[in-house]
BAZA-298817 format. One record per residue: residue number from 1; x, y negated, z negated of N, C-alpha, C in turn. Coordinates in steps of 0.05 Angstrom, whole numbers, plus 5000, padded with zeros to 4 digits. Layout:
residues N
+-----+--------+---------+------+---------+----------+-------+--------+---------+------+
! seq ! n.east ! n.north ! n.up ! ca.east ! ca.north ! ca.up ! c.east ! c.north ! c.up !
+-----+--------+---------+------+---------+----------+-------+--------+---------+------+
! NUM !      X !       Y !    Z !       X !        Y !     Z !      X !       Y !    Z !
...
+-----+--------+---------+------+---------+----------+-------+--------+---------+------+
//
This chain:
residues 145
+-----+--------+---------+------+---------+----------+-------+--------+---------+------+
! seq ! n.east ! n.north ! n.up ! ca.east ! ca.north ! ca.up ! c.east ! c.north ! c.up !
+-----+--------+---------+------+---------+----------+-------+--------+---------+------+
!   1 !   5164 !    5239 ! 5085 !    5148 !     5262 !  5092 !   5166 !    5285 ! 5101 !
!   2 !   5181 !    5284 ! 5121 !    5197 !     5294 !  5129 !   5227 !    5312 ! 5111 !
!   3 !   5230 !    5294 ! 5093 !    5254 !     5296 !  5071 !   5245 !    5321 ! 5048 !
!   4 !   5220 !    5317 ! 5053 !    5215 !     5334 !  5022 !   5198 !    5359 ! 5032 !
!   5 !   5195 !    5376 ! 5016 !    5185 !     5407 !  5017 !   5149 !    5404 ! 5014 !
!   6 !   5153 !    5390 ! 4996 !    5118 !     5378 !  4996 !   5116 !    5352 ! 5001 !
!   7 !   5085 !    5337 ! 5020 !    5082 !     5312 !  5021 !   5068 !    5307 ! 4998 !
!   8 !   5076 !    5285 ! 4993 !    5066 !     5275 !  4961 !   5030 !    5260 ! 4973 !
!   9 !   5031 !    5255 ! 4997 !    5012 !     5243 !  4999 !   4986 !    5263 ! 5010 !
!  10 !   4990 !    5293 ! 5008 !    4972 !     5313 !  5007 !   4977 !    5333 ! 4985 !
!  11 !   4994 !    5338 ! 4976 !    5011 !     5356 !  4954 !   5008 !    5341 ! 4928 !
!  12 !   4988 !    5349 ! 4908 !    4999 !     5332 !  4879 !   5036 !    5353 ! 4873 !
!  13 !   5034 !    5379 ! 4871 !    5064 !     5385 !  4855 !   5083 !    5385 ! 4869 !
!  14 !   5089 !    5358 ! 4862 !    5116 !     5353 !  4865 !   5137 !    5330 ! 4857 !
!  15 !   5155 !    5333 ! 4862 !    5170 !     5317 !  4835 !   5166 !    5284 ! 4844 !
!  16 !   5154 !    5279 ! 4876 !    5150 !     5246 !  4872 !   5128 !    5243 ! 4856 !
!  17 !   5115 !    5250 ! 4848 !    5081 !     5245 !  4846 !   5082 !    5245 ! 4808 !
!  18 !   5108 !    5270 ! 4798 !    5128 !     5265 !  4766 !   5135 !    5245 ! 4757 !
!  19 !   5151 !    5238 ! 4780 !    5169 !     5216 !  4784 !   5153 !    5188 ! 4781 !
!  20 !   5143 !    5185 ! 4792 !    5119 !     5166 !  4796 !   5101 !    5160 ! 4771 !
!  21 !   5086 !    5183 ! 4760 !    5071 !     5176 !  4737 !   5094 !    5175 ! 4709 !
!  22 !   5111 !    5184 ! 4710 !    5131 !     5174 !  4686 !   5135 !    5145 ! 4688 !
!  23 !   5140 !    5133 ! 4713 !    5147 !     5107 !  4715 !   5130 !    5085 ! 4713 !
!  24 !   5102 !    5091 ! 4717 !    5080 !     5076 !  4717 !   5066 !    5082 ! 4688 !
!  25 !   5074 !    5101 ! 4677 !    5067 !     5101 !  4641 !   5091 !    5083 ! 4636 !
!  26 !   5107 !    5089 ! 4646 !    5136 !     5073 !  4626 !   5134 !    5044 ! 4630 !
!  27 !   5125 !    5032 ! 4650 !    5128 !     5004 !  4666 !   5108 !    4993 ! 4665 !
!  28 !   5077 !    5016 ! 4668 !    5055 !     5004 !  4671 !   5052 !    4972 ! 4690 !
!  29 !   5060 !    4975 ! 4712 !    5052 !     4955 !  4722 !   5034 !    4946 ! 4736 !
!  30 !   5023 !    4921 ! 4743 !    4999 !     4906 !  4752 !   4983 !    4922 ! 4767 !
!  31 !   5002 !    4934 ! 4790 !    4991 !     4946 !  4814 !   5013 !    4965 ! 4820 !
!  32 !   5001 !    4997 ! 4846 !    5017 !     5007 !  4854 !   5013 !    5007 ! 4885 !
!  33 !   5027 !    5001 ! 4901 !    5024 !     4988 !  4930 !   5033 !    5017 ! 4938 !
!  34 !   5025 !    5035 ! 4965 !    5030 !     5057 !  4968 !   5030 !    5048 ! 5003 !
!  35 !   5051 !    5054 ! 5011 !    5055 !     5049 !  5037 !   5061 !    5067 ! 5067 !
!  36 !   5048 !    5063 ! 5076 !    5040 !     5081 !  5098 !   5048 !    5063 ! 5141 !
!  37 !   5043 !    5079 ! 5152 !    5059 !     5070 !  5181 !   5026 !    5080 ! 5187 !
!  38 !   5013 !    5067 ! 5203 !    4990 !     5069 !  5221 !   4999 !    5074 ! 5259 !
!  39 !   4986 !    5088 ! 5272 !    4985 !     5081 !  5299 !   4983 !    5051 ! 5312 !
!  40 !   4996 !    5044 ! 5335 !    5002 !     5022 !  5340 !   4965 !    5014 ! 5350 !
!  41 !   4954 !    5030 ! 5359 !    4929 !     5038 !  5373 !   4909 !    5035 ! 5352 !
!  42 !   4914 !    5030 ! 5328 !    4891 !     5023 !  5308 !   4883 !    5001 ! 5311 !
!  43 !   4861 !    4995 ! 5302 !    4847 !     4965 !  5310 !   4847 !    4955 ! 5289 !
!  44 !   4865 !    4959 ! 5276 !    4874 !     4940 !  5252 !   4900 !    4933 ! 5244 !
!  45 !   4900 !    4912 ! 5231 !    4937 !     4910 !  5225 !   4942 !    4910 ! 5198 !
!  46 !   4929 !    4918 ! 5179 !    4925 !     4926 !  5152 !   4907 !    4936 ! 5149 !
!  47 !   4903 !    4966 ! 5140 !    4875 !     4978 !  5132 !   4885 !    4978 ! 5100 !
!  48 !   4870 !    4972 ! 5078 !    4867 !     4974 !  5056 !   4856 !    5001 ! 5041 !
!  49 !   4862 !    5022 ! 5031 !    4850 !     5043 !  5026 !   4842 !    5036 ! 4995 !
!  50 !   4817 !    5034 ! 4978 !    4812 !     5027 !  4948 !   4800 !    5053 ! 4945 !
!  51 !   4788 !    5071 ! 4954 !    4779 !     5090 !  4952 !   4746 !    5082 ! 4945 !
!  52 !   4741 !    5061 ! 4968 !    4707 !     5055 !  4957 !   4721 !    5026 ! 4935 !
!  53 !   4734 !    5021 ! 4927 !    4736 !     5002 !  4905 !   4750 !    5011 ! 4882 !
!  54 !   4748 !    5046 ! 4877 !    4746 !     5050 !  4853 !   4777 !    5046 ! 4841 !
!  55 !   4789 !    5054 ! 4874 !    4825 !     5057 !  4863 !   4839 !    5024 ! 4849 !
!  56 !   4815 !    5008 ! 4853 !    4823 !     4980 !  4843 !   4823 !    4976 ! 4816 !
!  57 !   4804 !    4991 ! 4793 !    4797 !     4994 !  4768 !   4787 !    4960 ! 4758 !
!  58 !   4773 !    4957 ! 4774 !    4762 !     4938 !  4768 !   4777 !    4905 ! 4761 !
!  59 !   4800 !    4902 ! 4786 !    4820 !     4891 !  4798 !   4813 !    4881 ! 4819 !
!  60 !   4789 !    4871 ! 4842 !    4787 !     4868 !  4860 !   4796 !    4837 ! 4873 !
!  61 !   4805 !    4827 ! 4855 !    4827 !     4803 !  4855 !   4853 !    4813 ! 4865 !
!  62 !   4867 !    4828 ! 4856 !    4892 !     4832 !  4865 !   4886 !    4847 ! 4904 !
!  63 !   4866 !    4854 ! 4915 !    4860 !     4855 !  4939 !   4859 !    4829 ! 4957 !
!  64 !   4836 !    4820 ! 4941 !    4833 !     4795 !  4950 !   4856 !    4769 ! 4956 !
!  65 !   4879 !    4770 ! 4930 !    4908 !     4757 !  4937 !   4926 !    4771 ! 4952 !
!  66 !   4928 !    4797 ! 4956 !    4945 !     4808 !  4978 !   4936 !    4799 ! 5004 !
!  67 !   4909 !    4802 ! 5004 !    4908 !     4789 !  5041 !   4907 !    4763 ! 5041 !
!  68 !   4903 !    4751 ! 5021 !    4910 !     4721 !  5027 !   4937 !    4717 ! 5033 !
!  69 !   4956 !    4729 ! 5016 !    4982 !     4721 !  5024 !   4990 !    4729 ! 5050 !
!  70 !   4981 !    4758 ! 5060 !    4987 !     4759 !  5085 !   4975 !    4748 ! 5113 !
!  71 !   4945 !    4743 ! 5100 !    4943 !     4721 !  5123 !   4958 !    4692 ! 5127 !
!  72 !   4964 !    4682 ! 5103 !    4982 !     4661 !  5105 !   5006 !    4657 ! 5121 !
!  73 !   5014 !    4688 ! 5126 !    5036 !     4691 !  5137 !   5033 !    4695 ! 5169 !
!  74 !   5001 !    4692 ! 5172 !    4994 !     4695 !  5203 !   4986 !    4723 ! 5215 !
!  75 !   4981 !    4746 ! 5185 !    4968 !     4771 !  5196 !   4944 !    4768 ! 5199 !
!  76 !   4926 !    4779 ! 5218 !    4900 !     4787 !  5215 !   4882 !    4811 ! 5216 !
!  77 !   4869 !    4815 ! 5230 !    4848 !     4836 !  5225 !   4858 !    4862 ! 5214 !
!  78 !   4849 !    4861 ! 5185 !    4848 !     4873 !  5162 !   4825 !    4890 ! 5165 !
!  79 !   4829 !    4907 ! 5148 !    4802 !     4923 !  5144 !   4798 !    4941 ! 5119 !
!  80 !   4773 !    4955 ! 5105 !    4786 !     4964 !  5074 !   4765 !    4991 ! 5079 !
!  81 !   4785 !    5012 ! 5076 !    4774 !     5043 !  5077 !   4774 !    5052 ! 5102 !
!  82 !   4780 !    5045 ! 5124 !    4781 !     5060 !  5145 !   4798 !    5087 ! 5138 !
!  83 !   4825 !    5089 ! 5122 !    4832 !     5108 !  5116 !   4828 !    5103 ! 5088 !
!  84 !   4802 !    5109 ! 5067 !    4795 !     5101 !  5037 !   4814 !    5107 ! 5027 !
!  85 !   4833 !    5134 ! 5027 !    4849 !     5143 !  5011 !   4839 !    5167 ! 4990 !
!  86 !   4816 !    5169 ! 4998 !    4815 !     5193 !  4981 !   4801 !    5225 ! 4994 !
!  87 !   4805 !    5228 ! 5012 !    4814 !     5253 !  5025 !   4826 !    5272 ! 5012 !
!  88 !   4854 !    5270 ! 5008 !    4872 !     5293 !  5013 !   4871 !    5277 ! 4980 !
!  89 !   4895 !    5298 ! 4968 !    4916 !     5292 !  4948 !   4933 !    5253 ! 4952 !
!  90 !   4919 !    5237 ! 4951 !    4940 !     5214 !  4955 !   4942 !    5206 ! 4933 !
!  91 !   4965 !    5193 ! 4943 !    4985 !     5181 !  4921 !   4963 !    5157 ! 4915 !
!  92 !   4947 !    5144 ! 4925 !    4924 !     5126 !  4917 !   4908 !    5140 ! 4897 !
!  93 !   4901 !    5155 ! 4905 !    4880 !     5170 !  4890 !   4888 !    5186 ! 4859 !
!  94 !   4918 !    5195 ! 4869 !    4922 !     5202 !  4847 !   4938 !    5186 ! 4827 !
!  95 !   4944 !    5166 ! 4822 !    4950 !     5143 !  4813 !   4925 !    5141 ! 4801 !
!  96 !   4899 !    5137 ! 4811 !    4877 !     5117 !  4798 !   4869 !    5139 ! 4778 !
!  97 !   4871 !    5173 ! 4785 !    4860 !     5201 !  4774 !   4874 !    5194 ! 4740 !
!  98 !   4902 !    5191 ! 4741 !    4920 !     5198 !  4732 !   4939 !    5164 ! 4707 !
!  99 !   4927 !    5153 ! 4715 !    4933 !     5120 !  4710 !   4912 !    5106 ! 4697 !
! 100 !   4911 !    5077 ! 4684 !    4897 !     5060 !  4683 !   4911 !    5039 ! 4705 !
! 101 !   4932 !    5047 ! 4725 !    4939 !     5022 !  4740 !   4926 !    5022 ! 4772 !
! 102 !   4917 !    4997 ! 4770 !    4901 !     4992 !  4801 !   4924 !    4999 ! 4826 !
! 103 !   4910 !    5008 ! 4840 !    4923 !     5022 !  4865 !   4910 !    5011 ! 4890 !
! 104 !   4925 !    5014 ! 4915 !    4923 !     5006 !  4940 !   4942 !    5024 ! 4958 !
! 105 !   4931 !    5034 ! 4982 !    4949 !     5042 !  5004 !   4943 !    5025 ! 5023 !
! 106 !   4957 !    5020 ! 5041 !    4965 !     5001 !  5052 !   4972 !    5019 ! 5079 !
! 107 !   4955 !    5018 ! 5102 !    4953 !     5031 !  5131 !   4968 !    5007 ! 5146 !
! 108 !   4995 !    5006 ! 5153 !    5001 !     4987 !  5162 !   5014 !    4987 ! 5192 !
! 109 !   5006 !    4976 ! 5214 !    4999 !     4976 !  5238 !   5022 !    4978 ! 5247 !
! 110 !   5030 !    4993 ! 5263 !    5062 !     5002 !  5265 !   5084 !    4982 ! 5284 !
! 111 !   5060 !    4963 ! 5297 !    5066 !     4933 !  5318 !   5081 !    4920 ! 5284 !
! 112 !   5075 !    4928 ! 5271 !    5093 !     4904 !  5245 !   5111 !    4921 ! 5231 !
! 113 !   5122 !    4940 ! 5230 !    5131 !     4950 !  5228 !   5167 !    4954 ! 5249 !
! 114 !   5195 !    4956 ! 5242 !    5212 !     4951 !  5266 !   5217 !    4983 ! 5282 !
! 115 !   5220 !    4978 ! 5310 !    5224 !     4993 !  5318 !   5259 !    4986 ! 5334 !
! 116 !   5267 !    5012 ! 5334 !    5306 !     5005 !  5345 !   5298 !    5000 ! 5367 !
! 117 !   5278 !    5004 ! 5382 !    5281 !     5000 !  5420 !   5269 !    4976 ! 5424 !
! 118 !   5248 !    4969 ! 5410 !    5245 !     4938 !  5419 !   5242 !    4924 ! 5399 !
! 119 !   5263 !    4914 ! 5388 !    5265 !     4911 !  5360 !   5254 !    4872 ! 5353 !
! 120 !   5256 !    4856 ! 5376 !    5257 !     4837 !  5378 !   5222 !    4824 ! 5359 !
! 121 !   5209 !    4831 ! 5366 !    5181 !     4821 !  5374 !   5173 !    4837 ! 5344 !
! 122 !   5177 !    4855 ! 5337 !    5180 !     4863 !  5309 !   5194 !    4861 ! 5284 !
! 123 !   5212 !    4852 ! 5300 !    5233 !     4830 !  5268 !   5221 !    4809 ! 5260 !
! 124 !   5200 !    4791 ! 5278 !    5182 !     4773 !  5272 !   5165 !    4789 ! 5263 !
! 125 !   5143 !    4801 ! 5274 !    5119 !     4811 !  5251 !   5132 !    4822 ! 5219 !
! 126 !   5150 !    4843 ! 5224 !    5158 !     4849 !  5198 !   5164 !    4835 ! 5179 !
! 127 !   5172 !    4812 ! 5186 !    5177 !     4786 !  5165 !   5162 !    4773 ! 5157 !
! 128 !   5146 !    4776 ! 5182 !    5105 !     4760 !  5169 !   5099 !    4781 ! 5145 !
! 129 !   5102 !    4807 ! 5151 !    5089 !     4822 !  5135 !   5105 !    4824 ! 5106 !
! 130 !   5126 !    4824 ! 5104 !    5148 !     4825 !  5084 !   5138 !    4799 ! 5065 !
! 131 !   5148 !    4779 ! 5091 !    5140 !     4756 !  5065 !   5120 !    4757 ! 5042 !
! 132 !   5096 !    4764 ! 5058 !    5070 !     4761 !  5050 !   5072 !    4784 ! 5025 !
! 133 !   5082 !    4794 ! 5032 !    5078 !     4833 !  5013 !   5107 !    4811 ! 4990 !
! 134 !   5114 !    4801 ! 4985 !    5137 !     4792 !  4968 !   5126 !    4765 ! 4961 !
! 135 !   5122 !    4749 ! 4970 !    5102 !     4730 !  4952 !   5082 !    4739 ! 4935 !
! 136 !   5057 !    4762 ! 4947 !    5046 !     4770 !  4930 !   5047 !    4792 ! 4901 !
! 137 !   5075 !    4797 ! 4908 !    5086 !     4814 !  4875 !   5095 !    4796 ! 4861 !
! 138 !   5111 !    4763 ! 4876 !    5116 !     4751 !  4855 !   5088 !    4742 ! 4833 !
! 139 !   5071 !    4732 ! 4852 !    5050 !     4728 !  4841 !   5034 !    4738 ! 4819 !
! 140 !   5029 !    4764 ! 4824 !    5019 !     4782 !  4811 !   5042 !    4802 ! 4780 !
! 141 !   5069 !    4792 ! 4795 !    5089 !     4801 !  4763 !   5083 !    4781 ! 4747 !
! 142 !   5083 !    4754 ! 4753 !    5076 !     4741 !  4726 !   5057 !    4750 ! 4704 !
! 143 !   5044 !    4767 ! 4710 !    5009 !     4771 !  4699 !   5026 !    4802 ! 4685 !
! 144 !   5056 !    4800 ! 4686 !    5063 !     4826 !  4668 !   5067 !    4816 ! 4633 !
! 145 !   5056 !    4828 ! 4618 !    5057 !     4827 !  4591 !   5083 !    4818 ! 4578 !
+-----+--------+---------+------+---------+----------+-------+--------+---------+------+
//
């Protein structure tokens, strides 16, 4: 956000959002995971944004195996649309506008996420969450053409 002149996740022109749909025509893959830092103060530790469902394109399996894997890994209270994703210009939204590939943002609770000052207690969540987010691409690349 910070790095660039426009946020891609309110701004469609600009060169991530180029960048992005070249690669997802070129690669077309399964899913596009769009990742975001939540307040530690949210009452969730994954919010799911589908935009109502729709950003899923009728994929609501590939939702349903991402939180499985991350609950496996010991995350819980999930939640889907608290931030839908379709507000502003997002990169969710405009993916599903702009794509036939199912999309997800991913509000993710900033307790899982590492921080440099107390880095301890978050090297463990982040790894719950990592795992989980990396099992479920293995999963889901198989299902690539």
């Amino acid at each position: 956000t910070h790095l660039a002149l426009s946020d891609p996740n309110y701004y469609d022109d600009n060169r991530f959002k180029e960048r992005l749909l070249r690669l997802v025509r070129e690669h077309r893959p399964v899913v596009v995971l769009d990742l975001h830092a939540s307040a530690t103060t949210r009452p969730y530790t994954v919010d799911f944004g589908t935009m109502g469902g729709t950003s899923l394109k009728g994929r609501p399996d590939l939702l349903r195996d991402l939180a499985r894997f991350l609950k496996k890994e010991g995350l819980r209270n999930f939640s889907q649309d608290y931030f839908a994703a379709s507000k502003q210009e997002t990169v969710t939204s405009w993916v599903a506008e702009k794509t036939d590939a199912p999309s997800i943002q991913l509000e993710i609770n900033a307790a899982y996420l590492l921080d440099v000052d107390s880095p301890h207690i978050e090297m463990h969540r982040f790894a719950q969450l990592l795992q989980g987010m990396v099992r479920f691409i293995r999963k889901v690349g198989v299902e690539q053409p």
